[in-house]
Backbone as CSV, one residue per row, in Angstrom:
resi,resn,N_x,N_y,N_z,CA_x,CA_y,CA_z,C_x,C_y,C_z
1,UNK,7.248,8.711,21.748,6.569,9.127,20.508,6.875,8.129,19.397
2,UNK,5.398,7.963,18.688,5.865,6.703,17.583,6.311,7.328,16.453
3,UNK,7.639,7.455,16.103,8.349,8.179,14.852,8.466,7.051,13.324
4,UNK,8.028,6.146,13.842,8.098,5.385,12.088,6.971,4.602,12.281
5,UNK,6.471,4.183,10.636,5.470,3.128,10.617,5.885,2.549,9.311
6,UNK,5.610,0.960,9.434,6.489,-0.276,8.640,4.971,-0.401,7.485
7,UNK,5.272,-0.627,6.740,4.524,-0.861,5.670,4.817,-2.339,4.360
8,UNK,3.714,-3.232,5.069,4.696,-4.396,4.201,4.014,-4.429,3.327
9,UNK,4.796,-4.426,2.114,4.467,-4.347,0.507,4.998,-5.269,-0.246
10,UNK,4.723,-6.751,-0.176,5.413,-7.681,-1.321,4.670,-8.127,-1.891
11,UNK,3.770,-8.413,-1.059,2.823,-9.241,-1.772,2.379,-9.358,-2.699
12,UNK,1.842,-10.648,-3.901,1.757,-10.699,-5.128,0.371,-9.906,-5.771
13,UNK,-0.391,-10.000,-4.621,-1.729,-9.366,-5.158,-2.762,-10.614,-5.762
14,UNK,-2.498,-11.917,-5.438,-3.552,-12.512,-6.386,-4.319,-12.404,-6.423
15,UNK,-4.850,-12.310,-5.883,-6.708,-12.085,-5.728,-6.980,-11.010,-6.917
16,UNK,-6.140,-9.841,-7.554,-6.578,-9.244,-8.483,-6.323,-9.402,-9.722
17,UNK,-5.431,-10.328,-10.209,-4.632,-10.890,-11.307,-5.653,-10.462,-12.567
18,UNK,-5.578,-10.257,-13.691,-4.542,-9.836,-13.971,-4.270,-8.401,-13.462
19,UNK,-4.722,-7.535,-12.970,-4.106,-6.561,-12.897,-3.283,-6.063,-11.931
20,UNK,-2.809,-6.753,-11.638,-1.415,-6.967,-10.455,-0.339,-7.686,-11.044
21,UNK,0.071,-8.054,-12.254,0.814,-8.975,-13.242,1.832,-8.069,-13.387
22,UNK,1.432,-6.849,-13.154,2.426,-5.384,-13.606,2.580,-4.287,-12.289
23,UNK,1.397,-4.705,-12.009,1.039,-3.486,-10.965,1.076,-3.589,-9.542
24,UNK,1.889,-3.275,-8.592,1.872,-3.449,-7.197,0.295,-3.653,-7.203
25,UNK,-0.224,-4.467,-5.975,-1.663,-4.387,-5.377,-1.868,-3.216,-4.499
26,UNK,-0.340,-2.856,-3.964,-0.731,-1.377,-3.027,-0.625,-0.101,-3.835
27,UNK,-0.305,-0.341,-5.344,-0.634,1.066,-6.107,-2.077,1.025,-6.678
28,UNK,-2.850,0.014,-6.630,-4.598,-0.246,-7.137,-5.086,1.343,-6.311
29,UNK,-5.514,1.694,-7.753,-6.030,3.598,-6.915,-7.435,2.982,-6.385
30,UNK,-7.970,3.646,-5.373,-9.628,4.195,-5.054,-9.327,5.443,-5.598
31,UNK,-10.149,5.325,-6.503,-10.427,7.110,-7.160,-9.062,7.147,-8.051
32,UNK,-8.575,8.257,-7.795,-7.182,8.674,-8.109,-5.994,8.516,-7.634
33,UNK,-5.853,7.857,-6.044,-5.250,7.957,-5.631,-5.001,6.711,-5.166
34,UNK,-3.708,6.023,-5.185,-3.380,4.629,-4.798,-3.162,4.529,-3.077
35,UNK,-3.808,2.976,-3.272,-4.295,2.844,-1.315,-3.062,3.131,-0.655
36,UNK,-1.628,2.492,-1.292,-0.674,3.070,-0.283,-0.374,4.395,-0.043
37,UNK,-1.014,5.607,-1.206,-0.779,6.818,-0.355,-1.120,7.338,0.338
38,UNK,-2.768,6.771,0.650,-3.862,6.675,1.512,-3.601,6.218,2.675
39,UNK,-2.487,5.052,2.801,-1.958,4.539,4.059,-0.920,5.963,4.660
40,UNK,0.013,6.035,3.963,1.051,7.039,4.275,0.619,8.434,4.832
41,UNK,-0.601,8.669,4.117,-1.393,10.220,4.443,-1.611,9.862,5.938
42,UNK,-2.356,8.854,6.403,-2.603,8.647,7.519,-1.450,8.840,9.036
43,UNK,-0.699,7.736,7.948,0.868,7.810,9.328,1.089,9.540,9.046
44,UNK,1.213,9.838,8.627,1.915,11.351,8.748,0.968,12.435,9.225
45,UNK,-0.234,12.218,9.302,-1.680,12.789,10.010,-1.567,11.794,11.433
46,UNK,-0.566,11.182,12.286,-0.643,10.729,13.116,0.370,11.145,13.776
47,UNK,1.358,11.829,13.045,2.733,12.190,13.446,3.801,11.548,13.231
48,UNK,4.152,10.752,12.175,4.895,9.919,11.946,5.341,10.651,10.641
49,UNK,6.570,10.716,10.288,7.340,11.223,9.162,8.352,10.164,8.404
50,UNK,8.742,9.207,9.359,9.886,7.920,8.213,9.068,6.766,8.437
51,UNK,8.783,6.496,6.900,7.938,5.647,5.911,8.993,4.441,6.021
52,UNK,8.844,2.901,6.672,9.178,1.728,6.203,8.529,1.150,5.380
53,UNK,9.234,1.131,4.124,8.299,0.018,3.496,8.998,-1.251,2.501
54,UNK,8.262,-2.327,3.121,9.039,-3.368,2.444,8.345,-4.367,1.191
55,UNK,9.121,-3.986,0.706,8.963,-4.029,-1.228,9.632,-5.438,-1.526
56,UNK,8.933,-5.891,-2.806,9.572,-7.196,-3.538,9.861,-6.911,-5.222
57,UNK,9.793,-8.039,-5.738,10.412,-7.859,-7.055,8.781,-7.630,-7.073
58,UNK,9.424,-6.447,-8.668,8.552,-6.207,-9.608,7.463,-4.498,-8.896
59,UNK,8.008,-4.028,-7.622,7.417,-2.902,-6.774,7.952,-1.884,-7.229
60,UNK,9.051,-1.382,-8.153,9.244,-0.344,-8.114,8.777,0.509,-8.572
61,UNK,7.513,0.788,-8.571,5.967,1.644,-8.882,6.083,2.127,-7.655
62,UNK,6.308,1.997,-6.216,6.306,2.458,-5.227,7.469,2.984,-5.189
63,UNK,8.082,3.048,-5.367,9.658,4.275,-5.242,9.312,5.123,-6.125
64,UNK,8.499,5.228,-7.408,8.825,5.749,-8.318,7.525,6.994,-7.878
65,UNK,6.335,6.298,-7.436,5.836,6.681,-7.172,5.580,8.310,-6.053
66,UNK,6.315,7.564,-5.232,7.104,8.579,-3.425,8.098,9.016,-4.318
67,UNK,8.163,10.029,-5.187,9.089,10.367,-5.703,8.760,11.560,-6.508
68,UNK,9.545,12.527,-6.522,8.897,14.076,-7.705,9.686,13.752,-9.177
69,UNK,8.956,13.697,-9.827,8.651,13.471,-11.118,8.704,15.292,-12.421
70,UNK,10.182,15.175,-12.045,10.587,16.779,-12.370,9.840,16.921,-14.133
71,UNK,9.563,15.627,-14.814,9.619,15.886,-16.037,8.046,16.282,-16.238
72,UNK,7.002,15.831,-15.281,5.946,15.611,-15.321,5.293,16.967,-15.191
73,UNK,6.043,17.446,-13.486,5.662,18.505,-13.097,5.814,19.855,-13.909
74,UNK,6.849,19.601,-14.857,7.585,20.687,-15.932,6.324,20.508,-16.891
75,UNK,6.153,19.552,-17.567,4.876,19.563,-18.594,3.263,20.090,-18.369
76,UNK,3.298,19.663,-17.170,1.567,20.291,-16.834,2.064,21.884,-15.748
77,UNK,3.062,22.063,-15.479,3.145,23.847,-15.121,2.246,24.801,-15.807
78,UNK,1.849,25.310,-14.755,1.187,26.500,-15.444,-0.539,26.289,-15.671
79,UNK,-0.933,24.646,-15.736,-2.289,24.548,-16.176,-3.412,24.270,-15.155
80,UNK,-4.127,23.595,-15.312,-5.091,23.753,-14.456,-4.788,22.125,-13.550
81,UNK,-4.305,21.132,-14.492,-3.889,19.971,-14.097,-2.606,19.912,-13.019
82,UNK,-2.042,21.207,-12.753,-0.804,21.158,-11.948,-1.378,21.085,-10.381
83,UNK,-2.542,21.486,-9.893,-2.738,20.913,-8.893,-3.050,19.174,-8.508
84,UNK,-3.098,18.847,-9.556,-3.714,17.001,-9.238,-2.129,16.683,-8.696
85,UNK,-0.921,17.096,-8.789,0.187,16.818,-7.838,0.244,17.386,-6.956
86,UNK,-0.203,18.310,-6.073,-0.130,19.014,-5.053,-0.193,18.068,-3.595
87,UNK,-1.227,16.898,-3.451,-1.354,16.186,-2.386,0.404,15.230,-2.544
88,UNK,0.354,14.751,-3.640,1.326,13.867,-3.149,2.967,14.629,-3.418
89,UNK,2.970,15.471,-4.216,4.284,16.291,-3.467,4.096,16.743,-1.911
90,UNK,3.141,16.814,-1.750,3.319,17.284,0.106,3.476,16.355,0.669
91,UNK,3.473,14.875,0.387,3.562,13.288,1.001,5.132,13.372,0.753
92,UNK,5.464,13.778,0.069,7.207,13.499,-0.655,7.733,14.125,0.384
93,UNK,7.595,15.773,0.469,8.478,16.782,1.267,8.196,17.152,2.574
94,UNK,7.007,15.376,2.988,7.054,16.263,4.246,7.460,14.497,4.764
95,UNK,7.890,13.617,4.370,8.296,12.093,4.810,9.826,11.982,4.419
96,UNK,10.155,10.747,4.824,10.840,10.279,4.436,11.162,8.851,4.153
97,UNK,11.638,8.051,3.400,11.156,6.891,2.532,12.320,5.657,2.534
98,UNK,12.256,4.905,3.397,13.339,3.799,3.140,12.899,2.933,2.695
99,UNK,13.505,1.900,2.286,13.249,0.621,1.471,14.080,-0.896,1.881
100,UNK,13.247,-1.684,1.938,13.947,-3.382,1.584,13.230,-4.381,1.022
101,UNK,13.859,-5.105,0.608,13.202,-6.291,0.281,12.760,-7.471,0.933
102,UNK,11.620,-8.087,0.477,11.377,-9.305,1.408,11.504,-10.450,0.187
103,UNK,12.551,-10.751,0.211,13.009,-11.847,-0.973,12.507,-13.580,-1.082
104,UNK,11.201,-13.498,0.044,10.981,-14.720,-0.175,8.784,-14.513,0.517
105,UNK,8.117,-14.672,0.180,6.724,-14.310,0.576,6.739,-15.416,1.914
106,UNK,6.986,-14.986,3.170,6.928,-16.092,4.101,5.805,-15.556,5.287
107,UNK,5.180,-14.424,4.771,3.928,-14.311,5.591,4.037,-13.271,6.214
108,UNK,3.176,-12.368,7.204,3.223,-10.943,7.601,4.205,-11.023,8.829
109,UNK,4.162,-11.810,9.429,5.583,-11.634,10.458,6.959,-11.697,10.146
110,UNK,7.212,-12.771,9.252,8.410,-12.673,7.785,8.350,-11.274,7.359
111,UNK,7.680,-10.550,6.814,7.843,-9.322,6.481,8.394,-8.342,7.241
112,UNK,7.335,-8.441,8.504,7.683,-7.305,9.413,9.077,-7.527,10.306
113,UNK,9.327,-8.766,10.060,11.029,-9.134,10.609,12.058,-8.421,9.193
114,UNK,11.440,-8.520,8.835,12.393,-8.023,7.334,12.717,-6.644,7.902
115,UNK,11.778,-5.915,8.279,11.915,-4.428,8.048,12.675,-4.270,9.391
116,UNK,13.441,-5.231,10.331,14.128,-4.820,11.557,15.072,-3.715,10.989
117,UNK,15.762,-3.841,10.303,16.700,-2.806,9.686,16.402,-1.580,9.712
118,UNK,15.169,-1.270,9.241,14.606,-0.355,9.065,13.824,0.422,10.127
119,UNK,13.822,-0.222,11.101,13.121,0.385,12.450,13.878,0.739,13.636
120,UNK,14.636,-0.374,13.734,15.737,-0.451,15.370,15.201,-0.515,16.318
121,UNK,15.730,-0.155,17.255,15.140,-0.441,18.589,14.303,0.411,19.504
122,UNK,12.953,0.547,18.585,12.254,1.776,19.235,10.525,0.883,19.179
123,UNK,10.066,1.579,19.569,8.422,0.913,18.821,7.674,1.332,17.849
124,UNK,7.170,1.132,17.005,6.711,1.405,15.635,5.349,1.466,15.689
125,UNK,4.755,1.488,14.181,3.352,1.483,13.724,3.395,0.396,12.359
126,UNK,2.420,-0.444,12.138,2.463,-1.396,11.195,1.263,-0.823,10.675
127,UNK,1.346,-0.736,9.285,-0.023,-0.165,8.639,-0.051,-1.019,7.133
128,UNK,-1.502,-1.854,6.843,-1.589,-2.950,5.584,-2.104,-2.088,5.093
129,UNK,-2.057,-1.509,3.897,-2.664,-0.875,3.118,-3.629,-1.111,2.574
130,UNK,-4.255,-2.467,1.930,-5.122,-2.927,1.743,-6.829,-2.949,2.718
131,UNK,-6.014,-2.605,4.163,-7.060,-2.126,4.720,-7.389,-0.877,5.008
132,UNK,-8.291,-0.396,4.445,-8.191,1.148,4.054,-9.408,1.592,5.004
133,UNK,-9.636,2.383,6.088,-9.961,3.098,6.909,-10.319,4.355,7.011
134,UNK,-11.626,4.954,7.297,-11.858,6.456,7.202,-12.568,7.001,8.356
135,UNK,-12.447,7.620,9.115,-13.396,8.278,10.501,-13.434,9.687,10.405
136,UNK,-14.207,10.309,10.719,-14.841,11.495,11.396,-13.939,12.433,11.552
137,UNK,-13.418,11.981,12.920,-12.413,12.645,13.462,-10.379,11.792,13.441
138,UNK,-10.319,11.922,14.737,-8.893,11.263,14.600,-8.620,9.569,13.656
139,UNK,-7.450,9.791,13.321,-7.248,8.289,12.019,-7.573,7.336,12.945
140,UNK,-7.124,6.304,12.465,-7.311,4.998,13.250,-5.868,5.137,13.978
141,UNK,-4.762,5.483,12.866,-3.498,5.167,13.841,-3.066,6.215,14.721
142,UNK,-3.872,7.319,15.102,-4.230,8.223,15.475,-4.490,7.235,16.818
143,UNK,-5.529,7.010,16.750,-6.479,6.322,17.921,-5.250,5.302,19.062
144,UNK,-4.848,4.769,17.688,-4.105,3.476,19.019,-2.782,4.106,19.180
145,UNK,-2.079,5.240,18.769,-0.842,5.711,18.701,-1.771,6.439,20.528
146,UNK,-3.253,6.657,20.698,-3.309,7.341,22.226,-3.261,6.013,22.955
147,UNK,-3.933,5.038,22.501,-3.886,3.632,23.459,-2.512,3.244,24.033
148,UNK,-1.383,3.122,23.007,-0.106,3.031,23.264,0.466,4.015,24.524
149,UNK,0.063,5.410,23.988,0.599,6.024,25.204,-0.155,5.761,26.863
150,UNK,-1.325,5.057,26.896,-1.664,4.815,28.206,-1.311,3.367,28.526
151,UNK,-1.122,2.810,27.594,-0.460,1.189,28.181,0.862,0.920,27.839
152,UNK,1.448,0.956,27.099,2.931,1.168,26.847,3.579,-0.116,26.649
153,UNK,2.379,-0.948,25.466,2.850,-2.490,24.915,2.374,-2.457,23.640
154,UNK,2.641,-3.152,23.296,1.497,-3.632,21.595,0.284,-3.339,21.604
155,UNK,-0.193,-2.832,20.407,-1.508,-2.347,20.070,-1.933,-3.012,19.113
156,UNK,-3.213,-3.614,19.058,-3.816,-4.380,17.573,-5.281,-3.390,17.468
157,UNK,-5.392,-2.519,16.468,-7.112,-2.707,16.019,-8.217,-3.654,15.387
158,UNK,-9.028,-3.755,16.293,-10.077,-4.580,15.983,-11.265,-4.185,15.432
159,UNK,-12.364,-4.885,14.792,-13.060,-4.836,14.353,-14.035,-6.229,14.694
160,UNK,-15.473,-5.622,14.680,-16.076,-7.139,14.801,-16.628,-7.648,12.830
161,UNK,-16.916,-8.885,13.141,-16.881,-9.040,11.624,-18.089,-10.160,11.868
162,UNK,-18.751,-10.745,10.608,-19.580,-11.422,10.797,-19.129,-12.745,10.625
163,UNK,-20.024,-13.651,11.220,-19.233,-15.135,11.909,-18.832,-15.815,10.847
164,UNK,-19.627,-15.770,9.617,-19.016,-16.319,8.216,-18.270,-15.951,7.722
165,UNK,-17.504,-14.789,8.367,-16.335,-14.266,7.485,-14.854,-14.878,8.481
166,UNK,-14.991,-14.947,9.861,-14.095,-14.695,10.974,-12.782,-15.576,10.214
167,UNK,-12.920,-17.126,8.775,-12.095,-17.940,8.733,-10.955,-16.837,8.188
168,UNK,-11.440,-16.116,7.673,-10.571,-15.206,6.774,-9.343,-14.024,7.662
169,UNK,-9.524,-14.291,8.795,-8.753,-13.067,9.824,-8.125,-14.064,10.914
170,UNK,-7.709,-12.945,11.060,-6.642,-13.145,13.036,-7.696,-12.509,13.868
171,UNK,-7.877,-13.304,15.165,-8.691,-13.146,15.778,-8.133,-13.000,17.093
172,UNK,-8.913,-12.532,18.012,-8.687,-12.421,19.128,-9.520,-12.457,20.416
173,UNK,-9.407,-13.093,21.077,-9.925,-13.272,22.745,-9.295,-12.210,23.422
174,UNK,-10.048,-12.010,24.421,-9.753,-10.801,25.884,-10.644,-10.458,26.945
175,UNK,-9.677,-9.288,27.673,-10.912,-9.376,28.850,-10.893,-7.660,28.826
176,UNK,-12.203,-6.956,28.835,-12.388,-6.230,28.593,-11.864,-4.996,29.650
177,UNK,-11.125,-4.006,29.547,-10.231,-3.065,30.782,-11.012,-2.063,30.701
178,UNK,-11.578,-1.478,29.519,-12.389,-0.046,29.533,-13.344,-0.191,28.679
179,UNK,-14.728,-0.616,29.324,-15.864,-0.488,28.780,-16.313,0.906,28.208
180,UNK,-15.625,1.940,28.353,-15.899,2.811,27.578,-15.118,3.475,26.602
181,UNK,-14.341,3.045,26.419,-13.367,2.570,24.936,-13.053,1.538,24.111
182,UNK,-13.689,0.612,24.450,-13.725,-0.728,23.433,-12.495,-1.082,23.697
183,UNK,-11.711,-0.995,24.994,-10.152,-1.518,24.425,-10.415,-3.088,25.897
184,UNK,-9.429,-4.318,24.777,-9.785,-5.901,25.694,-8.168,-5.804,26.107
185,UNK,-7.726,-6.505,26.447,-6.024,-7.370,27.203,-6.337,-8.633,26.628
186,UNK,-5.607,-8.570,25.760,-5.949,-9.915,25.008,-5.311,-11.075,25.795
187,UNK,-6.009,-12.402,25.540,-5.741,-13.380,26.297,-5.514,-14.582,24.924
188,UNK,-5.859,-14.077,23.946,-5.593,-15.595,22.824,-5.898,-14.832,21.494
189,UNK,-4.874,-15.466,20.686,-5.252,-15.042,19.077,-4.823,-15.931,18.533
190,UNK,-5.531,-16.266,17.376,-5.465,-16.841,16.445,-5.645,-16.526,14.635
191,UNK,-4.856,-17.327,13.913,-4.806,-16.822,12.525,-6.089,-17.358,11.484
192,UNK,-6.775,-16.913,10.945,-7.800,-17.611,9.913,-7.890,-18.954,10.861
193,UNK,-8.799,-19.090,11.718,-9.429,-20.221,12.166,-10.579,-21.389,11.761
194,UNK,-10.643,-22.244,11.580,-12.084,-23.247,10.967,-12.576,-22.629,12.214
195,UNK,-14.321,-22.877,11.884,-15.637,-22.229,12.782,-15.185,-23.083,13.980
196,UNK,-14.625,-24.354,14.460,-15.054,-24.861,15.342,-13.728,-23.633,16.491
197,UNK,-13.087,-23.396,15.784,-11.951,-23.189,16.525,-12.061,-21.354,16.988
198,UNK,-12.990,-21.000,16.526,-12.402,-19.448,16.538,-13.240,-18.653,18.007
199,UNK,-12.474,-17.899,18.436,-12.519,-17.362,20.134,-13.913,-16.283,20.250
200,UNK,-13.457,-15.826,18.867,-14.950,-14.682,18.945,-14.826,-13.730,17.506
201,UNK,-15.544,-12.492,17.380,-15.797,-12.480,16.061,-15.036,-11.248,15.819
202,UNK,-14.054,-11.262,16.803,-13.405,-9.626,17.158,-11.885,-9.491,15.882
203,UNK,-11.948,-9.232,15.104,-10.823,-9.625,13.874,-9.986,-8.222,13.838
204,UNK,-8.495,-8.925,13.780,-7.647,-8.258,13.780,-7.346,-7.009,12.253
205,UNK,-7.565,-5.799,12.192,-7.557,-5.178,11.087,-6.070,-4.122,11.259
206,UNK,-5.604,-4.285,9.521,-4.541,-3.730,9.407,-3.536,-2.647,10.233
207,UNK,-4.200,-2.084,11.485,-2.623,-1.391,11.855,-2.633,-1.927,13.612
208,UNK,-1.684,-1.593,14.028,-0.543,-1.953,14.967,0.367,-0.842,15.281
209,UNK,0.524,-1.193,16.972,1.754,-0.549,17.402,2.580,-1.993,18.130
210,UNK,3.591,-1.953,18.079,4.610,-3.174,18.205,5.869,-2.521,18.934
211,UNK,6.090,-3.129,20.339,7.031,-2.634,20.794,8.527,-3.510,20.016
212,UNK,9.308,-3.060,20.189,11.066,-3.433,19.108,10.851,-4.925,20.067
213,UNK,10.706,-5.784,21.196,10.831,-7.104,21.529,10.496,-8.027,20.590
214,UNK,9.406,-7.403,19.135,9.071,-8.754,18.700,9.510,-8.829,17.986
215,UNK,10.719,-8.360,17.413,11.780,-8.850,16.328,11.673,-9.793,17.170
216,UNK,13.018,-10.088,18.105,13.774,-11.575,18.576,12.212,-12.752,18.712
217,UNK,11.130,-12.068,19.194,10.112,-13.102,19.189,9.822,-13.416,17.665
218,UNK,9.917,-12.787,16.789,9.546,-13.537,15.459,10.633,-14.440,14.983
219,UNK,11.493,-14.093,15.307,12.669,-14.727,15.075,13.056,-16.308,15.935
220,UNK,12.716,-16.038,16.947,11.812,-17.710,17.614,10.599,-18.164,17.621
221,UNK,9.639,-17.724,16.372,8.233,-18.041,15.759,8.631,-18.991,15.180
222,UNK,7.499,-20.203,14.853,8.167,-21.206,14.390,7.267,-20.797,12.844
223,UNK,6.889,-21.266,11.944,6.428,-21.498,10.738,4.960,-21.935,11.054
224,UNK,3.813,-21.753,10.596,2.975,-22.414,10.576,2.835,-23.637,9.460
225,UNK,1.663,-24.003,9.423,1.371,-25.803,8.610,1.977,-25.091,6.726
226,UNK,1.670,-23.695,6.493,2.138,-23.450,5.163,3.222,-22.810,5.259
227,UNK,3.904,-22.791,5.867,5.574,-22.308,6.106,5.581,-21.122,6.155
228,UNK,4.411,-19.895,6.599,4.424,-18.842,6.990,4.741,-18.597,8.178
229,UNK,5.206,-17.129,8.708,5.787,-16.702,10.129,4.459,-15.725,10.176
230,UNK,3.631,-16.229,11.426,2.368,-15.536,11.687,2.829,-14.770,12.552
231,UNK,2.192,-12.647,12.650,2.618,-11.886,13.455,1.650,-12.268,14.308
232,UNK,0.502,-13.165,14.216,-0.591,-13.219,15.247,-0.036,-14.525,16.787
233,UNK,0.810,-15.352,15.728,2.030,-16.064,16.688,2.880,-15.522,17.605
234,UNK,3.585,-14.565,17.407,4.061,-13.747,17.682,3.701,-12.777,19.190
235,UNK,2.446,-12.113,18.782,1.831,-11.442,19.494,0.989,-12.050,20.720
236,UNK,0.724,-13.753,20.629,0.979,-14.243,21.017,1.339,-14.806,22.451
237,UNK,2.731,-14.817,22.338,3.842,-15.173,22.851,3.439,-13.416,24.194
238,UNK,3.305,-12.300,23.658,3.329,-11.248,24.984,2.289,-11.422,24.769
239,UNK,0.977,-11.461,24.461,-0.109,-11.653,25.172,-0.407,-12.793,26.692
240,UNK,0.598,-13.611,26.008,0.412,-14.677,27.472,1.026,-13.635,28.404
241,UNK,1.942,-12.712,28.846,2.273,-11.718,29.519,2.083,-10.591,29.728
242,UNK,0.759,-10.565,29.147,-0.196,-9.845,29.554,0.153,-7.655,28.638
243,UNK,0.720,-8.465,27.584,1.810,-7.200,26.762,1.029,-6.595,25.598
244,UNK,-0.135,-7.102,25.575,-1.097,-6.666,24.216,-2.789,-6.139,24.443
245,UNK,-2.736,-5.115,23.793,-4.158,-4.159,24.210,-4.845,-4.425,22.786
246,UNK,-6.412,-4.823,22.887,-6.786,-4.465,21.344,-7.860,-3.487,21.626
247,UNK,-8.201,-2.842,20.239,-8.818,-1.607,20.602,-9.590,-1.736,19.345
248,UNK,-11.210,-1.842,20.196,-12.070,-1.333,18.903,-11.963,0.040,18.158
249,UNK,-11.680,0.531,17.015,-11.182,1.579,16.736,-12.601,2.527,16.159
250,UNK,-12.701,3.552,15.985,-13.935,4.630,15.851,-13.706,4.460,14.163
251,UNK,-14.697,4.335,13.437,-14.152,4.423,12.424,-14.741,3.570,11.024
252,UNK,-14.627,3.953,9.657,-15.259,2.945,9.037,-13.864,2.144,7.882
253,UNK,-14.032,0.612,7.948,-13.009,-0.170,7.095,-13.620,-0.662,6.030
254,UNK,-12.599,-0.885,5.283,-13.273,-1.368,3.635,-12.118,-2.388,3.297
255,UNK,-12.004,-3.550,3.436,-10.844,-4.455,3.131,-11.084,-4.617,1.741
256,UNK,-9.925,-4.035,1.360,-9.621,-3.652,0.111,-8.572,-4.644,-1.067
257,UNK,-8.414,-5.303,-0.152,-7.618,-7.243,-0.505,-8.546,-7.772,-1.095
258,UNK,-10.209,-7.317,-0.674,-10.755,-8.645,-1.654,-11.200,-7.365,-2.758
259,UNK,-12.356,-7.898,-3.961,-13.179,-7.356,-4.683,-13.835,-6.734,-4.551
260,UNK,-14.670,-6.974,-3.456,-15.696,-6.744,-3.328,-15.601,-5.413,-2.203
261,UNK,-14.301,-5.540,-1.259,-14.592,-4.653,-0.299,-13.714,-3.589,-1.334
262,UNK,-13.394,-3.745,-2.189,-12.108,-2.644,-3.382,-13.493,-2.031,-3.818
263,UNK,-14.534,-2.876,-4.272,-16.019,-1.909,-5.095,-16.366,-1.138,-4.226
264,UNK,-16.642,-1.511,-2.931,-17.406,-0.999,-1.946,-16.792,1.086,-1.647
265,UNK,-15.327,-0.119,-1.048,-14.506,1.759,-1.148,-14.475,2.880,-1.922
266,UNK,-14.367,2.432,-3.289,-14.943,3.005,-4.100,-15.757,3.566,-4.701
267,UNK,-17.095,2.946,-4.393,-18.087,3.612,-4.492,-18.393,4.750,-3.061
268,UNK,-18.023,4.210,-2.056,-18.144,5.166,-0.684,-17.189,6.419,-1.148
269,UNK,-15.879,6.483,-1.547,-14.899,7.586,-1.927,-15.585,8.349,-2.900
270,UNK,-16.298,7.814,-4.039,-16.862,8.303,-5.094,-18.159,9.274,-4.300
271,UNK,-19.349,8.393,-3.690,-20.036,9.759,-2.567,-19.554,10.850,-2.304
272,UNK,-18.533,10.689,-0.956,-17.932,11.126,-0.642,-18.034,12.717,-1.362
273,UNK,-17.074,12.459,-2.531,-16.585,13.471,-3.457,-17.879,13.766,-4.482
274,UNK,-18.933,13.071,-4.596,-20.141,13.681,-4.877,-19.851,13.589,-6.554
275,UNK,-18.965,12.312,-7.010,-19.049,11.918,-8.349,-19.778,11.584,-8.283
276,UNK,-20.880,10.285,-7.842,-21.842,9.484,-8.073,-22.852,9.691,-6.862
């Protein structure tokens, strides 16, 4: 059973500047509600209860946040506004919340090596918040938390994307095991590729199951050309051993890293709820 999911949170946010100068990029609300609680709702609608998340300078909007706010809750008692805390006190008292730092931005496998502390020697769930996900029925990490239990290696969700976008993702090659689940055995991945180079249009989207081996493998990852530690390097390394499943996941994504896919969500959440 997957009992934790790692959540890497350092990142500077540029792409939204200024309003990330102050503000975590994983507290940027859709609607009311900031994408990382949107991530967390998910892991804990998957069965997961201890929250990794790894934080940098200037994050502590996210502790403060995962946190009951006795002075707050005392002032709006009694009114009609005391339910707008109701979702995320139930995120508080029904998780639990560790923390570290990633004291130097060296890329998503750097991160997720950071959080070894925080995981041990079990297999996890990696969830980017920025990629924000909504389906029907079961979550996304829902979905590959069942893939995991029938293959019992690393899990990546995929998505197909259009060919002008593919420079922007981790990609992946495979050979297809269940034509009636979208799930490949990956045979090659790669990070943000130039067009000449890229395997196919199948792009790696924010969550993961990761068995505890790829600590020591990130830890013999070498750096790429900008001195980042790629988890797509990494993954890699057991894909040549045949250790990695990707899985088209049921479901709709809104990459929420850029502008444009942040408007998009937004306006879809706003439907949704039948503001607009």
């Amino acid at each position: 059973m997957i009992k934790k999911c790692l959540f890497p949170a350092a990142g500077f946010g540029t792409r939204f500047l200024p309003a990330t100068k102050a503000v975590p990029k994983e507290m940027l609300p859709i609607l009311t509600k900031p994408l990382l609680q949107y991530a967390v709702e998910e892991a804990l609608d998957a069965g997961m209860s201890n929250m990794a998340i790894v934080t940098g300078k200037g994050k502590r909007a996210i502790e403060d946040h995962f946190d009951r706010a006795l002075e707050l809750e005392t002032k709006i008692q009694g009114t009609q506004k005391e339910v707008l805390l109701k979702e995320i006190n139930a995120v508080c008292n029904n998780a639990t919340f560790t923390y570290v730092r990633q004291k130097q931005m060296l890329g998503l496998g750097h991160a997720i090596l950071t959080g070894e502390a925080l995981i041990g020697n079990e297999p996890f769930a990696v969830h980017l918040a920025d990629d924000l996900c909504t389906s029907e029925n079961d979550s996304v990490l829902t979905q590959i938390i069942q893939v995991y239990n029938k293959y019992q290696c690393s899990i990546v969700a995929i998505e197909e994307v259009p060919t002008d976008q593919t420079h922007k993702y981790g990609l992946i090659a495979g050979d297809l095991v269940d034509n009636t689940n979208d799930t490949y055995r990956v045979t090659d991945m790669i990070e943000k590729p130039a067009p000449k180079d890229t395997p196919t249009n199948m792009a790696i989207i924010g969550r993961y199951i990761l068995t505890p081996d790829i600590f020591n493998i990130l830890k013999q990852t070498k750096p790429d050309k900008g001195g980042e530690i790629q988890i797509t390097d990494a993954l890699l390394t057991q894909a040549k051993q045949g250790r990695v499943i990707a899985y088209k996941f049921k479901g709709k994504w809104f990459d929420c890293g850029s502008i444009q896919g942040y408007l998009e969500a937004t306006n879809y959440f706003a439907k949704q709820q039948g503001i607009i």
